[in-house]
C-alpha positions in Angstrom: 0.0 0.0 0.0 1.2 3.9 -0.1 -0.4 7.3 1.1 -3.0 8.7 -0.7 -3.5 12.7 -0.2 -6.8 11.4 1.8 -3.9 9.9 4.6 -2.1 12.9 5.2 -5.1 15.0 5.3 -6.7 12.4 8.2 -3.4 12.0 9.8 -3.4 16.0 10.2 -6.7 15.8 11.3 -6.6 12.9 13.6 -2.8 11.9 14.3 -1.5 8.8 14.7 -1.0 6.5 18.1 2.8 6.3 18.9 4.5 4.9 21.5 7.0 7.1 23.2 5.2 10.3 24.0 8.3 11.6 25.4 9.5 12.4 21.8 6.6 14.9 21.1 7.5 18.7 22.6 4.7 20.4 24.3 3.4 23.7 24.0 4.7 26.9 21.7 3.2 29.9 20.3 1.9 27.9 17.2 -0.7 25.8 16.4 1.0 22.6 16.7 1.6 20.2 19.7 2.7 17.7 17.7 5.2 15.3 16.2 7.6 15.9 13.8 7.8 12.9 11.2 9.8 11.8 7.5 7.1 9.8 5.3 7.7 8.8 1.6 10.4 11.7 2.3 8.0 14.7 3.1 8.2 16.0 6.4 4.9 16.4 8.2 3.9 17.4 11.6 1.5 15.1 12.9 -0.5 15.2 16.3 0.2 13.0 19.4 -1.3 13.9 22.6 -4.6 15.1 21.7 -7.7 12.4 22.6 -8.5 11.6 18.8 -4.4 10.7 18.4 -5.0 8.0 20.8 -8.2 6.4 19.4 -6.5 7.1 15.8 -7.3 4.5 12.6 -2.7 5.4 12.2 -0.6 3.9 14.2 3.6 3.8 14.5 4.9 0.7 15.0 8.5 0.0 15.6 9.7 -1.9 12.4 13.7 -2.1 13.1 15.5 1.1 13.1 12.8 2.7 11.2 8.7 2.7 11.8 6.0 1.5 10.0 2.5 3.3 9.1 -0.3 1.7 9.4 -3.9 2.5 9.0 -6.5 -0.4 10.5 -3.5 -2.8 11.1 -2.4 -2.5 7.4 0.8 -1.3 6.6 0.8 1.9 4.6 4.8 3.0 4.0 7.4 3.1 6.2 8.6 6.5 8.4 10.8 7.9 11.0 10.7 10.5 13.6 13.0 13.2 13.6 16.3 12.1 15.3 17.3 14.5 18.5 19.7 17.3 16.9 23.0 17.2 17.7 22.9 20.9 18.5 20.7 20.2 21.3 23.1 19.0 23.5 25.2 22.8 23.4 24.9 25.1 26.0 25.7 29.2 24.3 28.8 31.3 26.0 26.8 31.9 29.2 25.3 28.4 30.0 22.0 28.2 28.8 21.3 25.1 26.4 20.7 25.3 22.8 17.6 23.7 22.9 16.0 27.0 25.1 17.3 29.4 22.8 15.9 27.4 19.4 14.7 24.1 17.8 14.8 22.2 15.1 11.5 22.3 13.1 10.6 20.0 9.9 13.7 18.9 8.3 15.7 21.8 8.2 14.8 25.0 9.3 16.0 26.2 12.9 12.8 28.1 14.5 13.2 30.4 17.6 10.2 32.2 19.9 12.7 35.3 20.8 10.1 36.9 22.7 8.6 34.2 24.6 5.7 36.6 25.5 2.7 38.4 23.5 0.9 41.5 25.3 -2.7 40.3 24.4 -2.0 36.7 26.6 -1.9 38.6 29.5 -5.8 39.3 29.4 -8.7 36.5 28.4 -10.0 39.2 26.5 -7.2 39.9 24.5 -5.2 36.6 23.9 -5.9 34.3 20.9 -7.8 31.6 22.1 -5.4 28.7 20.2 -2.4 30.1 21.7 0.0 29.1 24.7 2.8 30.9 24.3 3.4 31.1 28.2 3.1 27.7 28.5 6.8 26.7 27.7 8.2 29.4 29.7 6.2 28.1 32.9 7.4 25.0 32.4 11.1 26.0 31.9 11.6 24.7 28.8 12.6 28.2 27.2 13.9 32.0 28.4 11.9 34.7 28.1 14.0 36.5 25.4 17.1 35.6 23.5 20.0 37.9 22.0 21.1 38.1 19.0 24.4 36.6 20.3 22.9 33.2 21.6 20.5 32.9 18.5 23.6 33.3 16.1 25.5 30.7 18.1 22.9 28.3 18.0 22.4 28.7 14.4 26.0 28.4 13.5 25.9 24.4 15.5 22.7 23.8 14.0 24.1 24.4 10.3 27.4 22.4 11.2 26.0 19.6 13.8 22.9 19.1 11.7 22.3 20.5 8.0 20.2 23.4 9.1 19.6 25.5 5.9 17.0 28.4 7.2 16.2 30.5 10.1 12.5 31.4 11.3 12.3 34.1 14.4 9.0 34.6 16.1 7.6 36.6 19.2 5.0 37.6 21.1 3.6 40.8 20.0 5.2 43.6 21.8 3.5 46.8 23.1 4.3 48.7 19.9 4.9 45.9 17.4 7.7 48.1 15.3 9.4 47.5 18.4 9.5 43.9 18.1 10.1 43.8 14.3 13.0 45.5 15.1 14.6 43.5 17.4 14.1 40.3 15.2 15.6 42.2 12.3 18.9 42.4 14.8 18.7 39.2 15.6 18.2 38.2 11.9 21.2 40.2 11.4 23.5 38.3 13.7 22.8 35.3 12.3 23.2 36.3 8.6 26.4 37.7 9.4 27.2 34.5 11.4 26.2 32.1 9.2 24.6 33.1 5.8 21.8 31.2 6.3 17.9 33.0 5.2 16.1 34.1 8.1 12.0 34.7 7.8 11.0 36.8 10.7 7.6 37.1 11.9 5.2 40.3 13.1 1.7 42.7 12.7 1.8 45.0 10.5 4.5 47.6 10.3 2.9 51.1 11.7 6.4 52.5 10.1 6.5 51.8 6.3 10.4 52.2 6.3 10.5 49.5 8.6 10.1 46.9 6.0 13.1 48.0 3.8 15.7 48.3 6.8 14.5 45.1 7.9 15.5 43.6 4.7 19.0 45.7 4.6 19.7 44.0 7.9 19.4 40.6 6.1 16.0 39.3 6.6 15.0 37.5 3.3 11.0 36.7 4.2 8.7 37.8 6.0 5.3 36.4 7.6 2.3 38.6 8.6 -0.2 36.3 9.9 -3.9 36.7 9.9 -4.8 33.6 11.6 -8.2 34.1 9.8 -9.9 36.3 7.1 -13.7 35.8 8.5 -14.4 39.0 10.5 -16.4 36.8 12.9 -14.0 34.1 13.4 -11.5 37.4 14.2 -13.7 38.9 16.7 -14.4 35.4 18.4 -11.1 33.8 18.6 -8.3 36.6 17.9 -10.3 39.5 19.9 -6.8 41.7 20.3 -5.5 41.0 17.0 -9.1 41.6 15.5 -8.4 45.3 16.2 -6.1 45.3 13.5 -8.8 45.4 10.7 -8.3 43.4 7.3 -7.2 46.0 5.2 -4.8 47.1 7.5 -3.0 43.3 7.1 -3.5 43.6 2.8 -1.6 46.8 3.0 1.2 45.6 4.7 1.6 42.5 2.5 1.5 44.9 -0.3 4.1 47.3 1.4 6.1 43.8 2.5 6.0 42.5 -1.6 7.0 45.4 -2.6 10.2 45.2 -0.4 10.9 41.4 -0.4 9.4 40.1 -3.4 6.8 37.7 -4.5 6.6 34.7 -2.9 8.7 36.2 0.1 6.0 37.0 2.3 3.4 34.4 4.0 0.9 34.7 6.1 -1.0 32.0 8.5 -4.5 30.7 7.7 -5.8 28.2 10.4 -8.9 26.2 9.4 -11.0 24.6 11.9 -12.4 27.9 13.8 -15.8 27.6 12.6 -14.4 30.4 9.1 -16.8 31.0 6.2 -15.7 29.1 3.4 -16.1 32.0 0.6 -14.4 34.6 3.2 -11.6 32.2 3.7 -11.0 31.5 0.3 -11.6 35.0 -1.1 -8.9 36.2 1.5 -6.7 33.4 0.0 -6.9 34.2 -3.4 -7.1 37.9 -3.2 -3.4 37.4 -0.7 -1.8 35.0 -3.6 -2.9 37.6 -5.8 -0.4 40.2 -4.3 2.2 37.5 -3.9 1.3 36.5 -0.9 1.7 32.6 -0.4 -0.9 31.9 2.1 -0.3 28.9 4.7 -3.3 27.2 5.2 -3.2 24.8 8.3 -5.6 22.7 10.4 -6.1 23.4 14.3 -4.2 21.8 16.5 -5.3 22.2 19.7 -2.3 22.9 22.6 -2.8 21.3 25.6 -2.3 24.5 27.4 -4.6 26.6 25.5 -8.7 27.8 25.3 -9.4 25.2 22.5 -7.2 22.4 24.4 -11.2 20.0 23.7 -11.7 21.5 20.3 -12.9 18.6 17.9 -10.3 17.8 15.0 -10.9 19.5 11.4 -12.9 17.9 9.3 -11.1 15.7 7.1 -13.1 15.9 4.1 -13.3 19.8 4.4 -9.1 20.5 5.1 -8.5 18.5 2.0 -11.1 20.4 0.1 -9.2 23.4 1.2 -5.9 22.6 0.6 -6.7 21.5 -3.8 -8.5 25.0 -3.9 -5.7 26.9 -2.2 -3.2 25.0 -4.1 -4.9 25.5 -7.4 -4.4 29.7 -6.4 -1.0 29.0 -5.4 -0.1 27.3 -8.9 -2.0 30.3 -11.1 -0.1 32.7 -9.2 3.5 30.9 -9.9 3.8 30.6 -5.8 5.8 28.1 -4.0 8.0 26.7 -1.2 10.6 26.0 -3.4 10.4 30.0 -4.6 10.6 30.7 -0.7 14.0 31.0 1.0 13.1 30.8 4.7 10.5 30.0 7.1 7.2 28.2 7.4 6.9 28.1 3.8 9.7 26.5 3.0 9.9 24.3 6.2 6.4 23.0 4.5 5.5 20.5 7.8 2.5 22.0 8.7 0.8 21.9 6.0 -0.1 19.8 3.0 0.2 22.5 0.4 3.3 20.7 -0.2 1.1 18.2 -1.8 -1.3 20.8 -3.7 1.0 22.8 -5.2 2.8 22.7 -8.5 6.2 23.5 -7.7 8.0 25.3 -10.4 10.1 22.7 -11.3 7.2 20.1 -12.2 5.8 22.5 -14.7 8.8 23.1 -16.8 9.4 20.5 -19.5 12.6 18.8 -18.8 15.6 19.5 -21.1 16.7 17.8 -23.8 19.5 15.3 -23.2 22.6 16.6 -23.3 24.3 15.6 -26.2 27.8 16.5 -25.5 30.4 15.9 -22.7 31.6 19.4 -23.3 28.2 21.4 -21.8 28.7 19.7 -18.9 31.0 21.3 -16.1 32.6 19.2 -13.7 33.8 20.7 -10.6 34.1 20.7 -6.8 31.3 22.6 -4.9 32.2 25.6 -2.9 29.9 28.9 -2.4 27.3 28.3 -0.6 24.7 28.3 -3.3 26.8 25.1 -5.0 26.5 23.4 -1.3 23.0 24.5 -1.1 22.0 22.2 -4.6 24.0 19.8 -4.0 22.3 18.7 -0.8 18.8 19.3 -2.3 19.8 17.0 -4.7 21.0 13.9 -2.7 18.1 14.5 -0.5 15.8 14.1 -3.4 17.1 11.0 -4.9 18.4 9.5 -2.0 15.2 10.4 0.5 12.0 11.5 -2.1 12.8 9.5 -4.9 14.5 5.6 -3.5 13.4 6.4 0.0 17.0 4.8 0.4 17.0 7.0 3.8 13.4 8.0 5.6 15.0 11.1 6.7 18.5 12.7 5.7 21.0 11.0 3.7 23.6 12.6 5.4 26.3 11.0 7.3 29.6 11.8 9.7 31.4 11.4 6.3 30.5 14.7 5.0 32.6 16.7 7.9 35.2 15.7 5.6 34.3 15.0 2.1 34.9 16.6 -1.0 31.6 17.3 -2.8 31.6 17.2 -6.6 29.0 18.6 -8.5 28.1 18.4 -12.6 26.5 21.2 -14.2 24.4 22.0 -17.4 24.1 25.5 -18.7 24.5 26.4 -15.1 21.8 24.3 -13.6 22.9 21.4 -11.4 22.7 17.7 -12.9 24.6 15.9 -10.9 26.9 15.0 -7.3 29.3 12.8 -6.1 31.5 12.7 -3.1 34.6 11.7 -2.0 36.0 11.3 1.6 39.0 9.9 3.7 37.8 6.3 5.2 41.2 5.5 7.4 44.5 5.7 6.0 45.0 5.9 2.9 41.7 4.2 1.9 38.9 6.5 0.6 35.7 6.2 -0.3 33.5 7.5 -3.3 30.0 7.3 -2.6 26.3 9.2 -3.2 26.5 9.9 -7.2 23.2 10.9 -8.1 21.7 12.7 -11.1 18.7 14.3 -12.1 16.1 12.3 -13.6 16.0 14.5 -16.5 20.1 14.3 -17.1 19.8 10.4 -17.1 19.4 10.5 -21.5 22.2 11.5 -23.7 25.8 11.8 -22.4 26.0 9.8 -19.5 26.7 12.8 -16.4 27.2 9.6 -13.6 29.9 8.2 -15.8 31.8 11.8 -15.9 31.3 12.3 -11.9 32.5 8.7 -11.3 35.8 9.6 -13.4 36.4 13.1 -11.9 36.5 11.6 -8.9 39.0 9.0 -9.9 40.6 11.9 -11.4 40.8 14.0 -7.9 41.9 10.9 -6.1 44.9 10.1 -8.2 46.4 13.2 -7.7 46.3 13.2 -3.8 49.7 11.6 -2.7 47.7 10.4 0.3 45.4 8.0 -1.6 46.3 4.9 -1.6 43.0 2.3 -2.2 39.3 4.2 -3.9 36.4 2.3 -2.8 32.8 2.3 -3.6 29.7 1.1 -2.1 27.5 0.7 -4.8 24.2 -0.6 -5.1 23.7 -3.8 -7.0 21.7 -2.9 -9.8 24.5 -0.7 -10.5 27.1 -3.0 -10.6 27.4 -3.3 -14.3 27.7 0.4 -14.7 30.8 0.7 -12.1 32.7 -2.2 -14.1 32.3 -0.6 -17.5 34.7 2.4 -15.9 37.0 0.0 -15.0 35.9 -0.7 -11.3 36.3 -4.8 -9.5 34.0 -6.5 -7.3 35.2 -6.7 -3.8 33.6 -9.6 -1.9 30.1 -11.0 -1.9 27.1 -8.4 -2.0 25.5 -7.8 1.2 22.6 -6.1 2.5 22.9 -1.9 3.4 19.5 0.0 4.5 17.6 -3.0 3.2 19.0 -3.0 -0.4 21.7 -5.4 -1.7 24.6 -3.4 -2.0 28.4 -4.3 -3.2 31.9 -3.0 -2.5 34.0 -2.4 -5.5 37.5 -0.8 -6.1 38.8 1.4 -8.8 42.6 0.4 -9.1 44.6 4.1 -9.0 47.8 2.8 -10.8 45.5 2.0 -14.2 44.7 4.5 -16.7 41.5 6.6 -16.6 39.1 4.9 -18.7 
């Protein structure tokens, strides 16, 4: 069996039974006390500790190393959890741990509450009613407010421990909400200058118009400005402080946000499941994706700690309804995550637009195959764009596309290897990678190409001799090794590779170790 839009949208609704509940962090400013999960390599938040996870038709069930879904005791795909970061276990230059100053959200995107507290909570008849954003500060699990110092510390372990690629920064809304745009957009800064990653930062709209342009001059790359909803009613009722902020107040600052950041740089929240008027919701939708907007429509999720902790899950049949009519605006507007640098929209686990969507990519015929080993550049990755698509690439063979990995293909190898990449007319086709395994043994491993650079000249062949070529040239080299799957045996021994040993099994797939003998001519 596999999952059928209809799963994820009932797993969203619904969650799944697991077994450790220790795994699942409480609380936040969001709409999500949840779990963060890898299946059929999407990441997806699902709930966990709500009453309808524990009577769910999903369940996890340990299946090895990895877990299997299954629906009515039939198993639907395998999955896995998100692994504890590495970066976790820090503690910043005065003693607090990593794991109170930020966390690790989706796959790769670091996300931080810098102000861990909004003036509306403070009052029943200000605060929204989904929200607990004192909840994890009561309980210890967070400071109050974070410097730009500590945030650009974390950041700079999370990128080196554990891949992290982008930067969301939150926060309570502050007496004068300028006030706390501003502060993000320093803490943006140190982290930019720290680490180069995108940072999304979060906020109402700007009372100063300049705001948005210094914001982005200190490095900010996106921006979110979320609604919550775009029923007047459903404003009053469960957003009564943020109400006071009418609509058109939130359409003129995405306007004034586009026309600083760009399309497809500024999101805003949409949460379904407050008892919204369908047309008002989806004419707010269309008429935000219109400006460039990319809207983020997501289910309740009820926090333990919050008004709505007994709200009833989102109809299932409704929230997938929404998400093919929101999608459909997102594809006729040419928005997407993969157009976004940073934040919820790219992060993409809370919500199944992911699904809906027509990414960019899907709706450009693919090239014709390359008919000459000259347009194709061969060459070792290094800014931080190269390093950028060369992950994205492994990730979706390796993960999306073989589901060799549930989660990350990356190892403790790639501290140290040498990351080739192949390129056509500028656009990445294919990687390979080379690394130290002890002595002078190393190891090629990971060549992977794009499905639509698998006709004409043959770009695996040219990576597999480049890095032959880099390898012969080190004095230190003494053995090249390869661990290559079986099926692509054959392929390996037309470049002039040997079978070591009998095949044997590697993440569930026969697998074979072969050598490429340095003192032999390149083939």
């Amino acid at each position: 069996m596999s999952m059928t839009l209809a799963d994820y949208v009932a797993l969203q609704s619904f969650g799944a039974r697991i077994i450790d509940h220790e795994i699942v962090r409480r609380g936040g400013a969001g709409p999500a006390d949840a779990g963060s999960y890898v299946i059929d390599g999407h990441p997806v938040m699902i709930p966990a500790l709500s009453p309808s996870a524990r009577s769910s038709d999903y369940a996890f069930v340990q299946d090895g190393d990895r877990l299997r879904l299954e629906r009515d005791g039939r198993p639907l795909c395998h999955a896995a959890a998100m692994p504890r970061p590495r970066f976790y276990d820090g503690h910043t230059a005065d003693g607090v741990p990593y794991d109170k100053i930020a966390r690790l959200h989706g796959l790769d995107c670091l996300a931080s509450t810098v102000i861990q507290e909004c003036v509306r909570f403070s009052s029943r008849r200000t605060r929204c009613r989904f929200c607990a954003i004192g909840a994890s500060l009561a309980r210890g699990s967070t400071i109050h407010t974070k410097t730009p110092e500590q945030l650009a510390e974390v950041a700079s372990a999370a990128r080196d421990l554990d891949g992290v690629r982008h930067v969301t920064l939150t926060a309570g809304t502050t007496v004068c909400p300028d006030d706390g745009a501003r502060y993000l957009g320093r803490c943006a800064k140190a982290i930019a200058e720290a680490t180069g990653l995108p940072v999304e930062i979060q906020f109402e709209p700007l009372r100063d118009q300049a705001l948005y342009a210094r914001l982005r001059d200190m490095g900010v790359t996106d921006v979110g400005i979320h609604v919550e909803s775009f029923d007047p009613a459903v404003r009053r009722r469960m957003t009564p402080g943020k109400a006071e902020v009418d609509l058109e107040t939130y359409f003129e600052a995405f306007a004034a946000a586009v026309a600083v950041f760009g399309r497809n740089k500024v999101s805003t929240y949409v949460i379904l499941g407050l008892g919204e008027n369908l047309e008002a919701t989806l004419d707010g939708c269309r008429r935000a994706a219109a400006l460039g907007v990319y809207p983020v429509v997501v289910p309740l999720r009820p926090l333990l700690d919050s008004c709505l902790a007994e709200a009833r899950p989102v109809d299932p049949d409704y929230l997938g309804g929404m998400y093919q009519a929101v999608g459909k605006m997102l594809t006729d507007q040419g928005l997407s995550a993969e157009r976004s640098s940073a934040g919820c929209v790219r992060c993409r686990a809370c919500s199944l637009l992911q699904f809906t969507e027509t990414a960019p990519s899907r709706g450009i015929r693919a090239p014709a195959a390359v008919a000459d080993a000259n347009a194709v550049s061969l060459r070792v990755a290094e800014t931080p764009e190269d390093i950028e698509e060369y992950w994205r690439l492994r990730h979706e063979v390796f993960v999306s596309e073989q589901g060799i990995f549930p989660v990350t293909d990356r190892d403790a190898h790639d501290d140290q290897a040498i990351p080739l990449i192949a390129e056509v007319a500028g656009r990445l086709a294919g990687v390979v990678r080379c690394y130290r395994h002890r002595g002078g043994v190393w190891y090629g491993g990971r060549l992977a190409v794009r499905p639509e650079y698998r006709n004409g000249v043959n770009i695996g062949a040219l990576l597999v001799r480049k890095a032959v070529e880099l390898v012969r040239a080190r004095p230190d080299v003494k053995r090249f090794l390869a661990t290559v799957q079986f099926q692509n045996v054959r392929f390996f021994q037309r470049l002039g590779w040997l079978r070591l040993g009998k095949p044997f099994l590697l993440q569930d797939r026969k697998h074979q170790l072969m050598e490429k003998k340095l003192h032999e001519e390149a083939l």
